[in-house]
C-alpha positions as CSV (number, residue, x, y, z in Angstrom):
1,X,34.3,43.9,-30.5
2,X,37.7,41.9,-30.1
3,X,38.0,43.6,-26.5
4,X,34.6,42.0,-25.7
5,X,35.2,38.5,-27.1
6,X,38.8,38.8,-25.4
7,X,37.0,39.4,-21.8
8,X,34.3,36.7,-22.1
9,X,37.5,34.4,-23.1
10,X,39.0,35.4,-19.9
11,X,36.0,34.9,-17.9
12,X,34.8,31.1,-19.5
13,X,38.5,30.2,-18.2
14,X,37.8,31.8,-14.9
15,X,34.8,29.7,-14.8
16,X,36.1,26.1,-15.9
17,X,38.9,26.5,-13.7
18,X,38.5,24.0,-11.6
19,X,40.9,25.1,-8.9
20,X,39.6,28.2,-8.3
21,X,35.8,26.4,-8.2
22,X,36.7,24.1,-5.4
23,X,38.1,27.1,-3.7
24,X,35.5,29.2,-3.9
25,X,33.4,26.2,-2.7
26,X,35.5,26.0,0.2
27,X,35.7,29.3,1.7
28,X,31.7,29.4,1.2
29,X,30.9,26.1,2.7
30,X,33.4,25.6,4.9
31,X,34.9,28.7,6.4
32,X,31.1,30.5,6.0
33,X,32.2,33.7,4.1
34,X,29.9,35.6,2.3
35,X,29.8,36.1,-1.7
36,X,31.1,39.9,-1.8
37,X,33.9,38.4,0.7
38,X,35.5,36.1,-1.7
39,X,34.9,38.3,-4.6
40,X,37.6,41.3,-2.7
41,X,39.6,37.9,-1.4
42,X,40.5,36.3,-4.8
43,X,39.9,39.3,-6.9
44,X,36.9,38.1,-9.0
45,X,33.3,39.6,-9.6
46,X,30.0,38.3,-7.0
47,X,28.2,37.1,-10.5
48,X,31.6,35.1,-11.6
49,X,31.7,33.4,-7.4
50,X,28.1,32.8,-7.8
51,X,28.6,31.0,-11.1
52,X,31.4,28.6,-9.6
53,X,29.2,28.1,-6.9
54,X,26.7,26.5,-8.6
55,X,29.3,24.7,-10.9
56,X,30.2,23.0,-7.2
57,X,26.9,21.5,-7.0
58,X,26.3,20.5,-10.5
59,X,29.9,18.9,-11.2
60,X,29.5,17.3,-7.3
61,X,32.4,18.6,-5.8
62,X,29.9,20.2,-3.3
63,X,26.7,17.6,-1.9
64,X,23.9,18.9,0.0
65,X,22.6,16.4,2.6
66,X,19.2,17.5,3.8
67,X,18.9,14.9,7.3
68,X,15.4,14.7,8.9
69,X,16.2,14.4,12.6
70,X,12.9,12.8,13.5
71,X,13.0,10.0,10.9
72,X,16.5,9.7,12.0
73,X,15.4,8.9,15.1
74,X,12.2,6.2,13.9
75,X,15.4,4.7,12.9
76,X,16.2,3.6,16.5
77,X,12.2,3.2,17.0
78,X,12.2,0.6,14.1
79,X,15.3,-1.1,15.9
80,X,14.0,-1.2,19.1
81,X,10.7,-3.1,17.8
82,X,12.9,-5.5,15.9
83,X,14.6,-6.6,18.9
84,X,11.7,-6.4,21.3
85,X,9.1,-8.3,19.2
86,X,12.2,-10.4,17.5
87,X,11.1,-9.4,13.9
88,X,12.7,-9.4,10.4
89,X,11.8,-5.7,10.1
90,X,9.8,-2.4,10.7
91,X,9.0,0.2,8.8
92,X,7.7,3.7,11.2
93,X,5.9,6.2,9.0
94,X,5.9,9.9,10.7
95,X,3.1,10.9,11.8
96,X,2.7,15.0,12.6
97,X,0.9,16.2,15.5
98,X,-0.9,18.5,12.6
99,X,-2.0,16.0,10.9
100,X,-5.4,15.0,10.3
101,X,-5.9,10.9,11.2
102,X,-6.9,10.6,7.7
103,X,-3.5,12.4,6.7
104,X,-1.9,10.7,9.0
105,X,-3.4,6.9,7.7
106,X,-2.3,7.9,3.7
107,X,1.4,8.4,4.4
108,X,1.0,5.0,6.0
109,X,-0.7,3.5,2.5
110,X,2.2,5.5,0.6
111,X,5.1,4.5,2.2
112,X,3.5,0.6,2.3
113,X,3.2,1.0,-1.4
114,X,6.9,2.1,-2.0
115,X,8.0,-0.7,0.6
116,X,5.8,-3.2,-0.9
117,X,7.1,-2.0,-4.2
118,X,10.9,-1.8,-3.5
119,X,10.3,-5.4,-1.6
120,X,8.9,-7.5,-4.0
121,X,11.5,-9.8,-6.3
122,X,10.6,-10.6,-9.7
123,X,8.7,-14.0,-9.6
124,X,7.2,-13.9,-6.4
125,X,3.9,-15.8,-5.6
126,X,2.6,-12.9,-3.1
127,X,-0.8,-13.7,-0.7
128,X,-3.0,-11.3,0.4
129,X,-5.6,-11.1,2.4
130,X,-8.9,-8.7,2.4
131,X,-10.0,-5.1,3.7
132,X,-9.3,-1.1,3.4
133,X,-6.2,-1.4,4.4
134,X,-4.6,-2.7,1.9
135,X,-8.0,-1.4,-0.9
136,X,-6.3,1.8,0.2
137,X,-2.4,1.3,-0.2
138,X,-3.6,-0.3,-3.9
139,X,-4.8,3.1,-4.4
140,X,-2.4,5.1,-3.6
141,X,-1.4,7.7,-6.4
142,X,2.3,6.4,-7.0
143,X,3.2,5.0,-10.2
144,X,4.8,1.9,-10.5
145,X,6.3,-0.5,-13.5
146,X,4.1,-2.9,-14.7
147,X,7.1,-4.8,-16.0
148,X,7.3,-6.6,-12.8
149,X,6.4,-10.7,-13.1
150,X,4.6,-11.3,-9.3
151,X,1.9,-13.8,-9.0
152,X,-1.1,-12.2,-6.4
153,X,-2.6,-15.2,-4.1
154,X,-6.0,-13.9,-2.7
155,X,-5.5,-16.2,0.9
156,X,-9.1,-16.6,2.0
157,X,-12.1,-16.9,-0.2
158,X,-13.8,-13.6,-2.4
159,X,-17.1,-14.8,-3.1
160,X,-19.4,-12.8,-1.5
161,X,-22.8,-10.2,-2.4
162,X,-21.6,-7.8,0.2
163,X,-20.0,-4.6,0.0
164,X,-18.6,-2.6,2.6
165,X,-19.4,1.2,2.5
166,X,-20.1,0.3,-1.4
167,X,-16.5,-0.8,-1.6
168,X,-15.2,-4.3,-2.6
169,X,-12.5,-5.2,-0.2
170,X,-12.8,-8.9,-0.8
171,X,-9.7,-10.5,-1.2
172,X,-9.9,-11.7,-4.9
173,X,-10.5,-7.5,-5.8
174,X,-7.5,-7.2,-3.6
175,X,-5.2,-9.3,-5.4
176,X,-6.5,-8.0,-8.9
177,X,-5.7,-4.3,-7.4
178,X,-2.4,-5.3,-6.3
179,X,-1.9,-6.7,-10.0
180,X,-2.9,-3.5,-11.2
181,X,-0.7,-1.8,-8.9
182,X,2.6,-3.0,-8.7
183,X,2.5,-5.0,-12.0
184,X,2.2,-9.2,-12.7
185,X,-1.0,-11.3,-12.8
186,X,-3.4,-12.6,-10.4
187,X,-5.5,-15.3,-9.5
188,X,-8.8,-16.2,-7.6
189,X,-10.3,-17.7,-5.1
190,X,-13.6,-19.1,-6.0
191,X,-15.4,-19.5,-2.6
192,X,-17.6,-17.7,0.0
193,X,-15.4,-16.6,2.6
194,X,-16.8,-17.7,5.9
195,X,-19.1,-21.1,5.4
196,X,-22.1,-21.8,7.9
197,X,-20.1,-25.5,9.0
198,X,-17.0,-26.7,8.6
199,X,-18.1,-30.0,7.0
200,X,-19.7,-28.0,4.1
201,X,-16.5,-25.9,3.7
202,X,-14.1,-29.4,3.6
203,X,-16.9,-31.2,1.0
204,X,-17.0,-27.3,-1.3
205,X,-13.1,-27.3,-1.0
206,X,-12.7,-30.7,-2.7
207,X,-13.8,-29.3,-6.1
208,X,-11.4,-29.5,-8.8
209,X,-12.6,-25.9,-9.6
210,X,-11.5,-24.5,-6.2
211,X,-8.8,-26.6,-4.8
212,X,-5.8,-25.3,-7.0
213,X,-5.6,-22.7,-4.8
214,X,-3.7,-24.9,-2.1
215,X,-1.4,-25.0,-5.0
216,X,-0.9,-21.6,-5.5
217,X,-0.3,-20.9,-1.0
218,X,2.7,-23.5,-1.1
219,X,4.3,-21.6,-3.5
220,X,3.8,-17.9,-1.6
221,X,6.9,-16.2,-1.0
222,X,5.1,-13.5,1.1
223,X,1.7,-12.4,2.7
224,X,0.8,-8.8,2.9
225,X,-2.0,-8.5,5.1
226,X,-4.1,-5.5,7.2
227,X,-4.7,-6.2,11.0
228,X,-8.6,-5.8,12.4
229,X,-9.8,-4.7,15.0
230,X,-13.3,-6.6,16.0
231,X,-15.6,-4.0,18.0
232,X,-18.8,-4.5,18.9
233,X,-21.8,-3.5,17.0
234,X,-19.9,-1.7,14.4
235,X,-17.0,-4.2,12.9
236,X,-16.8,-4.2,9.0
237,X,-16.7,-8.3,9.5
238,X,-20.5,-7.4,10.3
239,X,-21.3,-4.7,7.4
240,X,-19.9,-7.3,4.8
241,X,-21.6,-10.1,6.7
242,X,-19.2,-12.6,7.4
243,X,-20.8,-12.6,10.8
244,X,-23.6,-11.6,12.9
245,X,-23.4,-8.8,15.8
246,X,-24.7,-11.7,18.7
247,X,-21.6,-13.3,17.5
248,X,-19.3,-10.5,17.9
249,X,-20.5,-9.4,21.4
250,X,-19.6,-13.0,22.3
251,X,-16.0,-12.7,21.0
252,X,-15.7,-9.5,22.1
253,X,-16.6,-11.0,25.9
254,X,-13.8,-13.9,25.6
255,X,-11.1,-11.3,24.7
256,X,-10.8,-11.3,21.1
257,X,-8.1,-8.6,20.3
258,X,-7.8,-9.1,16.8
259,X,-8.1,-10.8,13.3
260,X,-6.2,-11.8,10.2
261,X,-7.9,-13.3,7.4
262,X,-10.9,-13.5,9.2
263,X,-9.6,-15.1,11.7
264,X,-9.7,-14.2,15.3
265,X,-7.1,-14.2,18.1
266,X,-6.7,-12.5,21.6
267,X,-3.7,-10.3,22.9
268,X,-1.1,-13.2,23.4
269,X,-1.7,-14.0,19.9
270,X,-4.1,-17.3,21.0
271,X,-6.6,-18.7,18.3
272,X,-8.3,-21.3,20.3
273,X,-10.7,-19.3,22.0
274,X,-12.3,-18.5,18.7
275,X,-11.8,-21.8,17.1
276,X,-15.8,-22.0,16.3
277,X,-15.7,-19.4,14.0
278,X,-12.1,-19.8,12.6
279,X,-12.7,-23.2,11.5
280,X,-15.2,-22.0,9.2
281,X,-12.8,-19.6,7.4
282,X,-11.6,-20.9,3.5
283,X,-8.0,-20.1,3.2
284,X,-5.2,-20.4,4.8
285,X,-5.2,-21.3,8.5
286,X,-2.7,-19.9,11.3
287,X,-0.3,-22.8,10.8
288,X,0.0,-22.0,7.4
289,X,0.0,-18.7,7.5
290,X,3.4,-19.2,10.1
291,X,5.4,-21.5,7.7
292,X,5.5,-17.9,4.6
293,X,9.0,-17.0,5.3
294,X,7.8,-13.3,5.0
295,X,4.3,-12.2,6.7
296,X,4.0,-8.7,6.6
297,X,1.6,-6.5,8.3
298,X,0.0,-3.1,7.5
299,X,-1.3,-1.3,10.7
300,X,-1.3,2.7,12.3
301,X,-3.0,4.0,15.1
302,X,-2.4,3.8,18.7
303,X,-5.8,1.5,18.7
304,X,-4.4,-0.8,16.6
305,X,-1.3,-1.3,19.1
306,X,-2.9,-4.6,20.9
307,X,-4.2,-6.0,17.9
308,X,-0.7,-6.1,16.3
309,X,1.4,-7.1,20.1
310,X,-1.5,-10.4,19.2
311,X,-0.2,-10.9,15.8
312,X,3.1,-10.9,16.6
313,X,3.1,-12.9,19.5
314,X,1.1,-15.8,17.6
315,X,3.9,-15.9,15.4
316,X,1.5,-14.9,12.3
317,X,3.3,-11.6,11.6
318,X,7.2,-11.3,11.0
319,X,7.7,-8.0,9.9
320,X,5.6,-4.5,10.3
321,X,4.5,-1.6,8.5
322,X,3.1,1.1,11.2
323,X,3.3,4.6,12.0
324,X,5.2,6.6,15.1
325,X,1.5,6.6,17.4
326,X,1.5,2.7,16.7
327,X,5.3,2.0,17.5
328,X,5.2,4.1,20.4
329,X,2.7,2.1,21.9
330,X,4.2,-1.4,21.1
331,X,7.2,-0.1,23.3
């Protein structure tokens, strides 16, 4: 019995000494010799080797560094855009040739959400705008604290009896999801989105009951917003009937490329064009939108690529959220 307690003596000391660990570690890691090899080279047993192995790894004195070579290199990607398009920052979410596009759009909604999440200071007055886009990145499975203290700005009216698809994607739903979401409060804005004339919209607007909102945008920090793409005949703007599909044929004709809040632009980011229809839009307008000091965009897929070139170069959209097929096509 002593003989037994004697030997496990000897081999705990084996074990904690640390010398002999960072050697072992050494030979293994660095000079690649097998287990059985530096059992016969410093006279110990393969269990006692394998043992001060994974004492390396637990006490650090070995690190494994898994690097992913291609998000290494949407590194440089995310640079290049940067200095191209002259914004703050981009985000490039892998997309796999193997993947299905609806794979492919989800890790675009999770890594939004851990951005968005990692982003956001306690405090913030955040705006957001409407659609699936950002409906889906509020749904994304990750957790979350809910200690956070952000204020949710819906930037364009949520009034509406539509549904698109059965799905709420109104801004005021968005900005309560996003409260839900990433923690903090919201508020709302009580008014049809798109008016049938401006004068109506300016008179509605007026009401004590609505006009706090302009309040509430001069104090956004941010705007996270989604970036449509108007097509004819089958546009969610027309499903949730904010406008009819005579109306989008005839943007489509005078080069609309894309919309933000509802509101319209063409491929070198110019509003006018559509300035019929914009005016019509409660919320924020394009010069407002341009003074938030942080105006992030969520957008993937190669289709999406003009859409966003248009947001950019209007000056609406500072920083980007996209995946590889996007990037790839901005450049």
């Amino acid at each position: 019995m002593g003989i037994h307690t004697n030997r496990r003596k000897h081999m705990k000391k084996i074990v904690d000494d640390w010398r002999l660990i960072y050697k072992c570690c050494s030979l293994y890691y660095e000079d690649d010799m097998k287990q059985q090899d530096i059992s016969d080279y410093l006279g110990i047993s393969r269990a006692t080797v394998s043992r001060m192995l994974q004492k390396g790894k637990e006490s650090g004195i070995v690190r494994v560094e898994v690097i992913n070579p291609v998000q290494f290199s949407y590194g440089k990607l995310e640079k290049a855009l940067e200095r191209k398009y002259g914004l703050k920052e981009v985000v490039v979410v892998e997309s796999s040739p193997l993947d299905t596009k609806t794979d492919s759009i989800s890790r675009l909604y999770e890594k939004a959400a851990l951005f968005l999440s990692q982003y956001f200071k306690d405090g913030d007055y955040i705006g957001v705008s409407m659609g699936f886009t950002l409906h889906n990145v509020a749904r994304t499975n990750r957790a979350f604290s809910k200690e956070n203290h952000y204020m949710f700005v819906p930037i364009l009216g949520g009034v509406s009896q539509g549904t698109v698809s059965k799905v709420d994607v109104q801004a005021n739903q968005i900005a309560k999801e996003f409260a839900k979401k990433f923690g903090g409060t919201y508020t709302q804005f009580l008014s049809p989105a798109v008016f049938s004339e401006r004068k109506v919209m300016e008179y509605f607007l007026k009401e004590k009951s609505v006009n706090y909102i302009f309040e509430d945008f001069k104090k956004l920090d941010t705007i996270v917003m989604g970036v449509g793409i108007p097509q004819s005949g089958g546009s969610t703007l027309i499903q949730a009937g904010y406008l009819t599909k005579e109306e989008m044929d005839q943007y489509v004709e005078q080069g609309v490329a894309g919309d933000i809040a509802l509101q319209f632009f063409d491929k070198e980011g110019n509003a006018e064009p559509f300035q019929q229809f914009n005016e019509r839009v409660a919320g924020m307008t394009f010069p407002m939108i341009k003074k938030i000091r942080n105006r992030i965009a969520i957008a993937g897929g190669a289709n999406r690529a003009e859409a966003v070139k248009g947001a950019i170069r209007g000056g609406y959209v500072n920083m980007l959220i996209t995946n590889n097929e996007c990037a790839e096509k901005l450049l």
